[in-house]
C-alpha positions in Angstrom: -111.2 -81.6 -65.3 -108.8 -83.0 -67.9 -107.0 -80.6 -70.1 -108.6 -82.2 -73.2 -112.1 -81.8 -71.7 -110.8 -78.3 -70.8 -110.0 -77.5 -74.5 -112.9 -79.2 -76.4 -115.6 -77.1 -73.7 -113.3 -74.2 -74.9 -113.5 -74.9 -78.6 -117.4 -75.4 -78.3 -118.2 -72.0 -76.2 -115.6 -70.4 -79.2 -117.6 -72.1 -82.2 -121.1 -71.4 -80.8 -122.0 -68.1 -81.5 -120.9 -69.1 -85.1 -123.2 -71.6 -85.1 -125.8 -69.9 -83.4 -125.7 -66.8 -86.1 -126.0 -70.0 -89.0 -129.0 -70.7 -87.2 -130.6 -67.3 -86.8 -129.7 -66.9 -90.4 -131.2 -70.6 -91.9 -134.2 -71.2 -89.7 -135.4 -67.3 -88.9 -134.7 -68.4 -85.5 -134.9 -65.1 -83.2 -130.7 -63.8 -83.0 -131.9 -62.6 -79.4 -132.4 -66.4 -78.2 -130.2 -69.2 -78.5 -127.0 -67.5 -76.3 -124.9 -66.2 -78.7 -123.6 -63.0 -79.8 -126.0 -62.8 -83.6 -128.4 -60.3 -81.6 -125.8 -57.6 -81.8 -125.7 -57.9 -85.9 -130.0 -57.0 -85.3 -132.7 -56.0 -84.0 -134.7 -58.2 -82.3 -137.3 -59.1 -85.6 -140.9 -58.5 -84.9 -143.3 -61.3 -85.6 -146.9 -61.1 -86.3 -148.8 -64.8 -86.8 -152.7 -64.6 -88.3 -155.4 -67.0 -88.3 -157.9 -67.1 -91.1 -160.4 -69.6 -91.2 -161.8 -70.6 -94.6 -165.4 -71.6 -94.5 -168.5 -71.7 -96.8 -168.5 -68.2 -96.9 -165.4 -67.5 -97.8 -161.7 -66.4 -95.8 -162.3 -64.7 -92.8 -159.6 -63.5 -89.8 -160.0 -65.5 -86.9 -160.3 -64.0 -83.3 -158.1 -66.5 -80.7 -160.9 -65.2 -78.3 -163.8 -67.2 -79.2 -161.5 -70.6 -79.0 -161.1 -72.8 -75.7 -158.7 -71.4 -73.1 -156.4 -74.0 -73.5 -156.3 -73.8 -77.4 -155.3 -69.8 -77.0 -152.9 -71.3 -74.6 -151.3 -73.8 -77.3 -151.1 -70.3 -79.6 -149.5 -68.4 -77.4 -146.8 -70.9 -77.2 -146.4 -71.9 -80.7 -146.1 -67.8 -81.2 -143.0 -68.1 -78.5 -141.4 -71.0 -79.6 -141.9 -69.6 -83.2 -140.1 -66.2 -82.6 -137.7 -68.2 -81.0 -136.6 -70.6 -83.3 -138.2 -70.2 -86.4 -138.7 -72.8 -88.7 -137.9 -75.4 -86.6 -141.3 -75.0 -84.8 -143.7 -76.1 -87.5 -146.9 -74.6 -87.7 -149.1 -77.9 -88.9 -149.9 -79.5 -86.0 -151.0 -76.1 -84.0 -153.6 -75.5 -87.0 -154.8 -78.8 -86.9 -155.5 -78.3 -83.0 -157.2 -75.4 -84.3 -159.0 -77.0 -87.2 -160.6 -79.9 -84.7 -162.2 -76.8 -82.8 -164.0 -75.1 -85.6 -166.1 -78.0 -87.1 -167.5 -75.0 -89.7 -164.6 -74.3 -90.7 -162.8 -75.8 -94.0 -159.6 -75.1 -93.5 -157.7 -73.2 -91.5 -154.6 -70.9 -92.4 -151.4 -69.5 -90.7 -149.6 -66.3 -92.3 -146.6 -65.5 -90.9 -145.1 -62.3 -91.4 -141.1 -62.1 -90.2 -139.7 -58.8 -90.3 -135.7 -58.7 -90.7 -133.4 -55.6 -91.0 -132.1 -55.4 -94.9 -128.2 -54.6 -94.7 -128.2 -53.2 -98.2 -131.2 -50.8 -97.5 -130.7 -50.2 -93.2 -135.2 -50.9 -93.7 -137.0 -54.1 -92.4 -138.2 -56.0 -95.0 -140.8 -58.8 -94.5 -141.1 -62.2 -95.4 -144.5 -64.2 -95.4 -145.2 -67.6 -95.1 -149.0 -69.5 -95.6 -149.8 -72.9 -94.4 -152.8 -74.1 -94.7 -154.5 -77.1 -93.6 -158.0 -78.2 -94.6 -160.3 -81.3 -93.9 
């Protein structure tokens, strides 16, 4: 290896976990993923994701267990990609998946609920986001 390659791979594995803490910080991308040093500035933030379905009878939580297998399936790996990089996984096109299953249904909406530790406070405070997507 070249002692210029040697010094830019060098430079890269210095400037990463810089990088990598921009992202954590930015995108609510999980500090613990992404192999840098952020996840000793954190805790490792919880994540809760909720599915409401809005039909003719109003919002109402919906229970993963009465979809297909394979839809719970999609779920479970938007929730994992969505811990782990946060908004650069986009909710959308896992609702609509979910949408296309429950022809009662009007719309379906995603909350998710980020908790992250408050420096000022040392307490988790929680952020929410809502997307909905209807017919």
């Amino acid at each position: 290896m070249s002692s210029r390659r040697a010094m830019a791979l060098l430079t890269v594995l210095a400037l990463w976990p810089l990088a990598q803490h921009g992202l954590a910080r930015r995108l609510d991308a999980n500090p613990w993923k992404l192999g840098g040093f952020a996840m000793y500035t954190t805790p490792a933030p919880p994540l809760e994701i909720g599915w409401i379905e809005v039909g003719a009878s109003g919002p109402r939580r919906l229970d993963p267990a009465v979809l297909p297998k394979e839809t719970r399936e999609e779920l479970r790996d938007f929730e994992r990609r969505r811990h782990a990089l946060g908004r650069l996984v986009d909710p959308e096109p896992v609702a609509r998946r979910v949408l296309a299953r429950r022809p009662e249904a009007q719309a379906v909406m995603v909350v998710i609920r980020r908790y992250e530790l408050d420096p000022g406070t040392a307490r988790f405070r929680m952020d929410e986001t809502r997307t909905v997507v209807g017919r």
